[in-house]
C-alpha positions as CSV (number, residue, x, y, z in Angstrom):
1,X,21.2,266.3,-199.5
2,X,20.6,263.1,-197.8
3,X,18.2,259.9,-199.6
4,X,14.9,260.6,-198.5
5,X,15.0,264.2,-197.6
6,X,12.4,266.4,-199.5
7,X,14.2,269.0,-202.2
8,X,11.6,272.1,-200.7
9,X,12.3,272.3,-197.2
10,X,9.4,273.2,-195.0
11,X,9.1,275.2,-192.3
12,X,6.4,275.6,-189.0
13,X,6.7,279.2,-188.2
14,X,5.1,279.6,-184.5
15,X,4.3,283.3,-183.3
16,X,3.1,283.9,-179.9
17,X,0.9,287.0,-179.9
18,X,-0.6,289.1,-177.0
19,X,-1.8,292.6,-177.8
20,X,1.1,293.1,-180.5
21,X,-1.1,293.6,-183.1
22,X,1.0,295.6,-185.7
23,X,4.2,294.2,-184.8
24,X,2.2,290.5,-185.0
25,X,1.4,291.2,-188.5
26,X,5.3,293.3,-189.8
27,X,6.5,290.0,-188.5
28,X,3.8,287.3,-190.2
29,X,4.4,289.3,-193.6
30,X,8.4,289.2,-193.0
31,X,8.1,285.3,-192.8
32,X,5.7,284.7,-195.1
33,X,7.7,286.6,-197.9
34,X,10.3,283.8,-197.7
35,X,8.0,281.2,-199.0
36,X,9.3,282.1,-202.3
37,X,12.2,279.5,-201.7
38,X,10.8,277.3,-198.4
39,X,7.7,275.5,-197.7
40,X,6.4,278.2,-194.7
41,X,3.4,277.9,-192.6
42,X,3.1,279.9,-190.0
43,X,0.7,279.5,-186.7
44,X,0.3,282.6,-184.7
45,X,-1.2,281.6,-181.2
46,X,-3.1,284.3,-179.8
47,X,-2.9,284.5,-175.8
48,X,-6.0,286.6,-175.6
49,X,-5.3,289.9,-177.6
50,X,-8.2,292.4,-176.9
51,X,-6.3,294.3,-179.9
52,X,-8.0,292.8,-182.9
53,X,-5.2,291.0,-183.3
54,X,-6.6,287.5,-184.5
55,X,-9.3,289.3,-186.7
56,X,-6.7,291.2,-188.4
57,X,-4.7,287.6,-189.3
58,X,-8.5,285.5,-189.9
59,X,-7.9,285.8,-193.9
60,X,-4.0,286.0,-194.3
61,X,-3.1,282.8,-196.5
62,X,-0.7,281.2,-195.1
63,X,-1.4,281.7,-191.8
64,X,-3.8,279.3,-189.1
65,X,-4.6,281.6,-185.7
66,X,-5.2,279.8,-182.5
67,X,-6.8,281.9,-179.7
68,X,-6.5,280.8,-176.0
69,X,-9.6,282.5,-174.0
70,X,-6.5,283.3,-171.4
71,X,-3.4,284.3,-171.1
72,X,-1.7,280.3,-171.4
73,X,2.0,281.5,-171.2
74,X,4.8,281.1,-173.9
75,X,6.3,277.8,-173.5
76,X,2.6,276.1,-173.7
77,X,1.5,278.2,-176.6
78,X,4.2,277.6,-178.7
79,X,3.4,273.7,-178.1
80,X,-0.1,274.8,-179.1
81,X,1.5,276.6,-182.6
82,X,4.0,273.9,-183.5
83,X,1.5,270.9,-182.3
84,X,-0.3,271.8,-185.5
85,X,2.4,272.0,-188.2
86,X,4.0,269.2,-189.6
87,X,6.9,270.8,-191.1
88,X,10.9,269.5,-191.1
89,X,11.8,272.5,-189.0
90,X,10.2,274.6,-186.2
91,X,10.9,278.1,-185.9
92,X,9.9,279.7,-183.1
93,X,9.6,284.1,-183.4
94,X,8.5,286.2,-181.0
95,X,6.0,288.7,-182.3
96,X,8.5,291.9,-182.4
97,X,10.8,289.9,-184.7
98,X,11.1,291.1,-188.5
99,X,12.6,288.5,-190.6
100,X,15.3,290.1,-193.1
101,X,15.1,288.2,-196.2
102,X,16.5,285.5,-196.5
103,X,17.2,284.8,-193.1
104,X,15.4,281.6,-192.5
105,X,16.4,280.1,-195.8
106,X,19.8,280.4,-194.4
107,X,18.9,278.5,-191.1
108,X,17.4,276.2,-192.6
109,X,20.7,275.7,-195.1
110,X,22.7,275.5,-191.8
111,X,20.7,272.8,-190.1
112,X,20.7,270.5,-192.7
113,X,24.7,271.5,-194.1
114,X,25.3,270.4,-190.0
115,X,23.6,267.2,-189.3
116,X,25.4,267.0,-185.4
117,X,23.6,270.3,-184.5
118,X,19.6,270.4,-183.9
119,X,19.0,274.0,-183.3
120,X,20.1,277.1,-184.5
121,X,19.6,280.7,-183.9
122,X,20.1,284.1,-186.0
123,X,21.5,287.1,-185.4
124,X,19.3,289.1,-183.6
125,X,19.7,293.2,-184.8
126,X,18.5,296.1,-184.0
127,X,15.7,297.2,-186.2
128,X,17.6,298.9,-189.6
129,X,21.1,298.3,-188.8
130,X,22.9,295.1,-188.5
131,X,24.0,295.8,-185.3
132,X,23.7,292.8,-183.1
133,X,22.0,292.9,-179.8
134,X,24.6,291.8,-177.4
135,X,23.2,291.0,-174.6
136,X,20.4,289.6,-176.3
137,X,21.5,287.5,-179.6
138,X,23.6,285.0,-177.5
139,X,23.7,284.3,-173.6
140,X,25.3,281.3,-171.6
141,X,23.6,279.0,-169.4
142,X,23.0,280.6,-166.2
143,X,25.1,279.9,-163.4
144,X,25.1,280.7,-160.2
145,X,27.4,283.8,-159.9
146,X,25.8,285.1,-163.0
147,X,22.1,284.9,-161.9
148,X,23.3,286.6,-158.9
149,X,25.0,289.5,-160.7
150,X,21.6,290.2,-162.6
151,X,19.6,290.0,-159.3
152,X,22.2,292.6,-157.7
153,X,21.7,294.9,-160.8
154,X,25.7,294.2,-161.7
155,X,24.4,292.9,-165.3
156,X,22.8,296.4,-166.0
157,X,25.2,298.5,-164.3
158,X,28.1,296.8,-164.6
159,X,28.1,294.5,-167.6
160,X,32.0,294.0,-167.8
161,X,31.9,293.1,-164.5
162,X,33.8,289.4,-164.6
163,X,30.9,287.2,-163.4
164,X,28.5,288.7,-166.0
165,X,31.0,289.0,-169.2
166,X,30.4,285.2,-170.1
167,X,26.3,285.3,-169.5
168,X,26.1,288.3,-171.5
169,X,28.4,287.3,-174.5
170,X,30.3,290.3,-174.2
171,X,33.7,288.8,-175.7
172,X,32.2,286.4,-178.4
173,X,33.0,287.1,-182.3
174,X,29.6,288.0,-183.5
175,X,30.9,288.0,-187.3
176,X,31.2,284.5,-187.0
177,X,29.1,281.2,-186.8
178,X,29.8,279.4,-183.5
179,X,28.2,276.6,-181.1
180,X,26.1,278.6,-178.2
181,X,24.5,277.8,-175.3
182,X,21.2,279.6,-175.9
183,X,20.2,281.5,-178.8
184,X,17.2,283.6,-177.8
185,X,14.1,282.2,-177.6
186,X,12.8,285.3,-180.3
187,X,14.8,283.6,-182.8
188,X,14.9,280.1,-182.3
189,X,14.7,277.0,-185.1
190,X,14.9,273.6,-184.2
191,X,14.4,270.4,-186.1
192,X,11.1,268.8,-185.1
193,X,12.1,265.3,-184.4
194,X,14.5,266.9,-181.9
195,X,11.6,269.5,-180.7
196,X,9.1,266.7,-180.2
197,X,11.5,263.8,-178.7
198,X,12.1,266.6,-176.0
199,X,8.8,267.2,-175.3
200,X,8.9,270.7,-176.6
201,X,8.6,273.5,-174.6
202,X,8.0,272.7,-170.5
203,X,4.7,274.2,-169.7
204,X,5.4,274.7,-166.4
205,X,7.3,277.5,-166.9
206,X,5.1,280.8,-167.4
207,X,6.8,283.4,-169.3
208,X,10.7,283.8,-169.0
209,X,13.4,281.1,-168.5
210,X,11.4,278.5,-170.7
211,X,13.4,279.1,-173.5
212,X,16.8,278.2,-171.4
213,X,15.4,275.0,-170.5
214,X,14.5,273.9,-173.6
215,X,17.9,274.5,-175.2
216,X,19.7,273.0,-172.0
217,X,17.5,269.4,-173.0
218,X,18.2,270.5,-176.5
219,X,22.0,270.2,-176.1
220,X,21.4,266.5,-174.4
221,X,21.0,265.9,-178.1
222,X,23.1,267.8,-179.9
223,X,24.5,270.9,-180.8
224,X,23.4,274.5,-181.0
225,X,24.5,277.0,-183.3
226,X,24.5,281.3,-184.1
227,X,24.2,281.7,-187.5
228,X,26.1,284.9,-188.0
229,X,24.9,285.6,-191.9
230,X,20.9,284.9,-190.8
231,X,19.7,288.6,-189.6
232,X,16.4,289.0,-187.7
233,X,15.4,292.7,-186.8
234,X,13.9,292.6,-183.2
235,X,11.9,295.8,-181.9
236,X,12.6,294.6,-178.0
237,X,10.3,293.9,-174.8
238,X,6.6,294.3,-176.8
239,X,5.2,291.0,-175.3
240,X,5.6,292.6,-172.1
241,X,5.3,296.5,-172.9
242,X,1.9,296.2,-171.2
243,X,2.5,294.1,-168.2
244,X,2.3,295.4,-165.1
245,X,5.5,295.3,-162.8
246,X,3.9,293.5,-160.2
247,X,3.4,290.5,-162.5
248,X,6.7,290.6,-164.6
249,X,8.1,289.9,-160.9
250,X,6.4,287.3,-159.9
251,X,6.6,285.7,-163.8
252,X,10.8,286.0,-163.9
253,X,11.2,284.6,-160.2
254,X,9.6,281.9,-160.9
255,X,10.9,281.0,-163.7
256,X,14.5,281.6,-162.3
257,X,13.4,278.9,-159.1
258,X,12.0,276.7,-161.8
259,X,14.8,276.5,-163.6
260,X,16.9,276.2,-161.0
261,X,15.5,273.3,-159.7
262,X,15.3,271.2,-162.7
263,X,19.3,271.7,-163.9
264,X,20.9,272.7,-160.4
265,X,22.4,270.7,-157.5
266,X,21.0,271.3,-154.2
267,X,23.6,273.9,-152.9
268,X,22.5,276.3,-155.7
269,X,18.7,276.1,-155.3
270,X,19.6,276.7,-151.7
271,X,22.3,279.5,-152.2
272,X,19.5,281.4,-155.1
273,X,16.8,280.8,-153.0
274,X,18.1,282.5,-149.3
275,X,20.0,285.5,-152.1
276,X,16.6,286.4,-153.7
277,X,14.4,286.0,-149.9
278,X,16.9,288.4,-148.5
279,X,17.0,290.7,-151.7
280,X,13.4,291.2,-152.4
281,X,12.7,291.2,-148.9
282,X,14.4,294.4,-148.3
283,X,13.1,295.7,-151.9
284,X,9.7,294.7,-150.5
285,X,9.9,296.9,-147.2
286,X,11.3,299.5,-149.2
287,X,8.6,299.9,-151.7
288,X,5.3,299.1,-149.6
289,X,5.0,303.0,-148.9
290,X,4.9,303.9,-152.4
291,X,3.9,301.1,-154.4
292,X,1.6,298.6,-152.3
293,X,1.3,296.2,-155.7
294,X,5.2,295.5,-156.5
295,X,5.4,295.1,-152.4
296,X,2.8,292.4,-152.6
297,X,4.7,290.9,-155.4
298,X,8.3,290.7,-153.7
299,X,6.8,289.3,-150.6
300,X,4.7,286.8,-152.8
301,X,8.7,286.2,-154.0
302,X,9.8,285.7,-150.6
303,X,7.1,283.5,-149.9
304,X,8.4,281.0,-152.6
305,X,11.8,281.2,-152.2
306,X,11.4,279.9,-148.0
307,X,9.3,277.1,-149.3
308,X,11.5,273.9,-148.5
309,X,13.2,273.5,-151.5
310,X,12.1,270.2,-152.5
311,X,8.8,272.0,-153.9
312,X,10.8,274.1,-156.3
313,X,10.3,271.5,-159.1
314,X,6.3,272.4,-159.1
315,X,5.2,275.4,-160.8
316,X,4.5,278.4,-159.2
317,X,2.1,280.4,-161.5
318,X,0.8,283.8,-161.9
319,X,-2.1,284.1,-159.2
């Protein structure tokens, strides 16, 4: 342990909540149980739950709610969570996560065992088992020919396919602790003076891909590790269970041109930009006579991929 560095380590917990009521509170409790070794706060920010969902955490010690009157997205409400704590470490969950015990007492052990690396992430499970999610627990930076396999439905057909075996993590050793690009963004700790000198999360990023970005400016920094020994159970999907498909289009696409634009050279914004137009396009025509909505969102798709691709550095939001 270094001069200086407090013997109880402490730890801001930040939960994003949106109508996950029960799961919001198994996973509160599951991280709250290991302040028996670790100084653990935990903010849960509430993203407009019509669930009970804040009034059922209003008492819990331990825990500070922040409601938004709106849905404010992920990457901004986690700034709003961790913006309060003041804690060595920031560990981001997502509300379907159950932490196994003592799972973030051994992330915390890692970090500061492993002073070149300023994030880590556990090993995401399927609820009961130890059974990692691959797929899910680690995936690497999205490239080009992978994004395109996922948008021609290769990564869910066809996962051994060759351009999707690295983006998926398909032949990593998941029994051991290794450097990653990205560690989900369900299981994510980071040490704050890293979180905050990077600005945190990039608001303009609604729901899905903000999580890649922060880890690629996270690795401008240092390294970023799985911790195979730190287990988190993770139910799947239940921040966006209730979403209609017409908006998880619109919310992924635009995080994919977001994305794209910050960390891509031209070519590539240009190459993802004409695949996805001519993709959703014909998706688009297909679906208008049975589903007007998801139509209206694939054209609303196209619409943003023809812009002149200088404007795909500005947010596109959710209209």
């Amino acid at each position: 342990m270094s001069q200086g560095t407090p013997a109880t380590p402490s730890v801001d917990v930040v939960v994003v909540t949106r109508d996950t009521r029960e799961m919001t509170l198994r996973c509160v409790r599951s991280a709250l149980a290991e302040a028996n070794s670790l100084a653990v706060s935990v903010f849960v920010v509430d993203n407009a739950s019509t669930d009970g969902t804040s009034e059922a955490l209003a008492n819990q010690p331990g825990v500070q709610v922040i409601v938004n009157d709106h849905n404010a997205g992920y990457g901004l409400a986690c700034n709003q969570g961790a913006s309060v704590g003041c804690g060595e470490f920031v560990l981001i969950l997502n509300s379907d996560i159950i932490v196994n015990e003592g799972s973030i007492r051994r992330l915390v052990s890692f970090l500061r065992e492993s002073p070149g690396h300023v994030a880590c992430g556990g090993r995401i499970v399927n609820p009961g088992t130890n059974d990692p999610q691959i797929g899910h627990a680690i995936r690497a930076f999205p490239r080009l020919s992978s994004q395109a396999a996922q948008m021609l439905g290769l990564e869910r057909n066809w996962p051994s396919n060759p351009l999707s075996r690295r983006a998926l993590g398909l032949d990593l050793d998941y029994e051991r602790t290794q450097d990653a690009d990205q560690p989900p963004g369900s299981c994510l700790m980071v040490r704050r003076a890293d979180f905050d000198a990077v600005g945190g999360f990039d608001e303009s990023f609604f729901y899905w891909y903000e999580d890649v970005d922060l880890c690629m400016r996270l690795h401008a920094r240092g390294r970023i590790a799985y911790v195979h020994d730190a287990p988190f159970q993770h139910e799947g999907s239940a921040s966006f269970a209730a979403w209609d498909r017409s908006e998880q289009i619109r919310s992924w696409y635009a995080g994919v041109f977001r994305y794209f634009a910050k960390h891509k050279p031209l070519h590539e914004r240009i190459a993802i930009r004409a695949l996805v137009a001519t993709l959703v396009i014909i998706r688009a025509v297909a679906w208008a006579p049975r589903n007007g909505a998801r139509a209206r969102a694939l054209f609303h798709v196209a619409g943003l991929a023809l812009r002149p691709v200088r404007e795909g550095a500005k947010t596109h939001p959710i209209p």
